[in-house]
N, C-alpha and C positions, 0 to 999 in steps of 0.2 A: 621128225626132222622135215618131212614133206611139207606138213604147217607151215613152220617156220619157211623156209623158201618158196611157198604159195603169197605169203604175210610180205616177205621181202618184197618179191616181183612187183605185188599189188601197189602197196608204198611207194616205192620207186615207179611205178607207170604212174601215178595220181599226181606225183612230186614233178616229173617229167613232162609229162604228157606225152610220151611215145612210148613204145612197148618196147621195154628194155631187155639187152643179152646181158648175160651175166659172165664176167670174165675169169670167177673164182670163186671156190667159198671157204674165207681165209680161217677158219677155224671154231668150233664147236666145243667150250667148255660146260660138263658135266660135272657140278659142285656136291651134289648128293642124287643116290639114286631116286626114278623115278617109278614106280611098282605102276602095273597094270591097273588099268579101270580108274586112274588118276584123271579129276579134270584138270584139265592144264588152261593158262589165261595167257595167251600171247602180246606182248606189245611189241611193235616195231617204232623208230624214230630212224628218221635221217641224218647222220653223224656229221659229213664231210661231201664238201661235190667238189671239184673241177671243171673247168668250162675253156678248155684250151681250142677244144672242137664242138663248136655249138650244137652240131650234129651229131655227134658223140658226149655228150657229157655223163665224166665221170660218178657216179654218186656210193657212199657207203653207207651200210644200210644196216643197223645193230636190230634185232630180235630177242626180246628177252621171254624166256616162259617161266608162270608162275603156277605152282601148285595150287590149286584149287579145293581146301574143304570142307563144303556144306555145314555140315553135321556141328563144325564148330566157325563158323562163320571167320574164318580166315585164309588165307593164303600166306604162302613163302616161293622164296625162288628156290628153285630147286635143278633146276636145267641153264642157269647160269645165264651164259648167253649166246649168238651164234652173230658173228658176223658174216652178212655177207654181200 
């Protein structure tokens, strides 16, 4: 989960251009488990912004991780997604 809200933060500062606070992290679905020693492939995308406060602007920020398996040259989501 560290990933992901490392991945967010990043997203959000390059979308931004300022070093964003984070005011929530509105929830974490777990679609199937994730076993150790898993590579995992993060994507993050920029969902939603608000610009009420140009100084403040709002942004939401989805993260999704995918399992990653070599051995058979595919991935699946398995971590769902993490908004935040």
């Amino acid at each position: 989960m560290r990933r992901a809200f490392e991945l967010a933060f990043s997203t959000t500062y390059a979308f931004a251009g300022v070093q964003p606070h984070f005011l929530e992290v509105d929830h974490v679905d777990f679609f199937k488990p994730v076993d150790v020693g898993n590579f995992l492939r993060f994507k993050s995308c920029v969902l939603y912004t608000e610009l009420e406060n140009p100084a403040e602007p709002l942004i939401n920020v989805e993260v999704v991780a995918h399992v990653t398996r070599p051995e058979f040259r595919r991935s699946e989501d398995k971590a769902g997604e993490c908004i935040l």
